[in-house]
PAVEX-759373 format. One record per residue (C-alpha): residue in three letters; z, x, y. Coordinates in steps of 0.05 Angstrom, whole numbers, plus 5000, padded with zeros to 4 digits. Layout:
BEGIN
ALAZXY...
This chain:
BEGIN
UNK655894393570UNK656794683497UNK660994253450UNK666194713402UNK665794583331UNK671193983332UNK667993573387UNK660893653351UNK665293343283UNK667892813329UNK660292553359UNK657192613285UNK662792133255UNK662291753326UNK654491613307UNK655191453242UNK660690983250UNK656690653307UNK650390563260UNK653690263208UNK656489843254UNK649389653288UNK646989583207UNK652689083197UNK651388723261UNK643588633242UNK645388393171UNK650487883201UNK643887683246UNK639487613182UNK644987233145UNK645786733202UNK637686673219UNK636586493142UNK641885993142UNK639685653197UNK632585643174UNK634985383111UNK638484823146UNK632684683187UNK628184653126UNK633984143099UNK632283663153UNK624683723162UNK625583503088UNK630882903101UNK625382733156UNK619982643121UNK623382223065UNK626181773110UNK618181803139UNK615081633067UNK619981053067UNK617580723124UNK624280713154UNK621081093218UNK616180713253UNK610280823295UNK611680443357UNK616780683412UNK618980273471UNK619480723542UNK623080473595UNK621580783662UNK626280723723UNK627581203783UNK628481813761UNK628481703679UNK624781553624UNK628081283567UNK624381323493UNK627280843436UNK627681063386UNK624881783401UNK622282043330UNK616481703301UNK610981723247UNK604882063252UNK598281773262UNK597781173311UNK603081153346UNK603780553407UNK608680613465UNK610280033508UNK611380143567UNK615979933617UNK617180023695UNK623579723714UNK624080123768UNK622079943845UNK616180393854UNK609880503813UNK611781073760UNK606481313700UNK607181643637UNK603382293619UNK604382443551UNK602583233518UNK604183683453UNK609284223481UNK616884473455UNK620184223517UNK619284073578UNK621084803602UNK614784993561UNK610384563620UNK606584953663UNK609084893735UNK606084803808UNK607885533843UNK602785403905UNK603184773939UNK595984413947UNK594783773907UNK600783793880UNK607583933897UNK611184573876UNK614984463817UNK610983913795UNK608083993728UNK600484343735UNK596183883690UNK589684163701UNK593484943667UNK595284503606UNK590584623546UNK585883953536UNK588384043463UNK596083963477UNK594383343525UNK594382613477UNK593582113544UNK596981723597UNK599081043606UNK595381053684UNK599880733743UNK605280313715UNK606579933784UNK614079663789UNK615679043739UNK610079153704UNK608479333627UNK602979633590UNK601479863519UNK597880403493UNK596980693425UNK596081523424UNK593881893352UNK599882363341UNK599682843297UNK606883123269UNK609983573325UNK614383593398UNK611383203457UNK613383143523UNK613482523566UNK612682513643UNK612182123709UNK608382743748UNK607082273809UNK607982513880UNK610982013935UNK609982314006UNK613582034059UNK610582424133UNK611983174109UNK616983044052UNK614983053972UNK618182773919UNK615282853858UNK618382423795UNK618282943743UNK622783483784UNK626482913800UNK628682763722UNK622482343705UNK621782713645UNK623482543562UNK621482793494UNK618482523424UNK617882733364UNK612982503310UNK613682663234
């Protein structure tokens, strides 16, 4: 198809009003990515003078129940940090505890075998990301244990599997699942 003289006219301005269009668009990206950096780098500071303080402590209490685990409160200092644990649920329940973004960022069962799938694949999560477990917490029971945290996301999880004849329920895709963060 040839294009007369007056339709080429028409696609050049169309282009170079849709580039400056896509320039203003990327800006207006820029603007708002530095901004929020800016405010995140507001309250990393805020953090870590409320940290220096010693407002922020280094012990967190975790209350675990069918299907949650509660952390209070759920940012603490760095360094030795102790967790008590609780099982106030009616089953046994245990707390796995490892340095990742989210939970989302957990590597998952895809094949069943000792696990479950959807269950959270321990053994395909770096040694260095994993700080420890509290072991079996049965039901009614409590147990401490202090963990050295350095600053950064962690992820809390029961990742225990009850089978009942062919059925498997395992804790963490049922909600057994919280986060901490340590300054």
């Amino acid at each position: 198809m040839k294009l007369n003289r007056s339709d080429r006219e028409v696609a050049g301005v169309a282009s170079i009003a849709f580039a400056v269009l896509a320039m203003v668009l990327a800006f207006s990206a820029l603007l708002i990515a530095t901004q929020s950096e800016s405010r995140s780098d507001a309250a990393n500071a805020r953090i870590a003078k409320l940290a220096s303080t010693g407002v922020i402590g280094s012990t967190a209490k975790v209350t675990l129940e069918e299907f949650s685990i509660v952390v209070h409160p759920g940012l603490v200092q760095s360094g030795k940090v102790t967790l008590q644990v609780a099982n106030v649920g009616s089953i046994t329940h245990e707390l796995v505890i490892v340095r990742a973004a989210s939970a989302s960022a957990l590597p998952i069962v895809k094949k069943a075998g000792e696990r479950s799938v959807g269950a959270v694949d321990e053994e395909a999560i770096p040694e260095s990301a994993k700080m420890g477990e509290s072991g079996d917490v049965t039901a009614g029971a409590s147990v401490t244990k202090t963990f050295d945290l350095p600053p950064g996301n962690y992820v809390m999880f029961c990742n225990i599997d009850n089978k009942n004849g062919p059925t498997v329920l395992n804790h963490f895709m049922h909600g057994m699942v919280a986060t901490l963060v340590v300054v």
